[in-house]
C-alpha atoms as one frame of an Amber mdcrd trajectory, in Angstrom:
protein
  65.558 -10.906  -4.643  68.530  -9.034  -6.670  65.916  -8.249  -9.712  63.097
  -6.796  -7.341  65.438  -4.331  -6.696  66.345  -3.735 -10.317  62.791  -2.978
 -10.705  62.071  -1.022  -8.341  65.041   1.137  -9.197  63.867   1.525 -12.799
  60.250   1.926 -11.358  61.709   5.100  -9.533  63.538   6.534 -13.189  60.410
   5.730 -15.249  58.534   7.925 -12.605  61.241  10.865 -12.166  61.315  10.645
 -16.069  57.718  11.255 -15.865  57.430  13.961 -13.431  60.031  15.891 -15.903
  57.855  15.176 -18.834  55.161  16.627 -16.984  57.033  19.884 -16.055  58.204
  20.756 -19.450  54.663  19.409 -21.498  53.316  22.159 -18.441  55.285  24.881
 -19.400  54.740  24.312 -23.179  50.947  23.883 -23.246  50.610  26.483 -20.321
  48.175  28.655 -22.994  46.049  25.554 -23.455  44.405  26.209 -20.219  47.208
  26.500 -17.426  50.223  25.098 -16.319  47.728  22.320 -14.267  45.927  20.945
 -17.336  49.794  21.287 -19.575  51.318  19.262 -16.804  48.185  16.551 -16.910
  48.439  16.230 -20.587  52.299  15.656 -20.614  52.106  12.892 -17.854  49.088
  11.320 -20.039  51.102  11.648 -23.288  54.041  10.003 -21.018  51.781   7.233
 -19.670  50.326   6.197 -22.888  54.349   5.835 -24.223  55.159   3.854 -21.242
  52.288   1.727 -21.626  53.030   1.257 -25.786  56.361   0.536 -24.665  55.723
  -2.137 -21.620  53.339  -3.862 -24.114  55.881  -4.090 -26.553  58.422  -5.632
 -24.875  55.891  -8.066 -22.529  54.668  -9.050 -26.430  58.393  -9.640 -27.744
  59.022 -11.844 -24.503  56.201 -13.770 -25.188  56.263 -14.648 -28.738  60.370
 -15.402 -28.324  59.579 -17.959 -25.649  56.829 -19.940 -27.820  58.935 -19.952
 -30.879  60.734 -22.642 -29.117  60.782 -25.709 -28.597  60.883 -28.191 -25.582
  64.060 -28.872 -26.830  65.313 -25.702 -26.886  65.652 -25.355 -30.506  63.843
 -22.707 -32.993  60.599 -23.659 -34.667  60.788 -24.189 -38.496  57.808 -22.148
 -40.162
């Protein structure tokens, strides 16, 4: 129960991070057609780092546990 709330809590930062990516990608492609379309390409730009990032670390996870063995022990290669 103690790490649903540690992710929930980082949940909440990845999304205030990404509401202030938003804002300032708005303000700096606010000649590309208007703060509205500025604001939807930072939090698109933001997603598609998130999602790099997530994919990353779900990958490194995954290839760390099945180097292993049942024994506990690092594979030889």
């Amino acid at each position: 129960m103690k790490n649903i709330w540690k992710y929930i809590l980082v949940g909440i930062i990845v999304a205030a991070g990404g509401m202030y990516v938003a804002d300032i990608a708005g303000h700096f492609f606010n000649g590309l057609g208007g703060y509205g379309f500025g604001c939807i390409l930072g939090i698109c730009l933001y997603l598609c780092i998130v999602v790099v990032t997530c994919t990353g670390i779900i990958i490194a996870r995954i290839d760390s546990k099945s180097s292993k063995d049942n024994s506990g022990e690092d594979k030889k290669e």
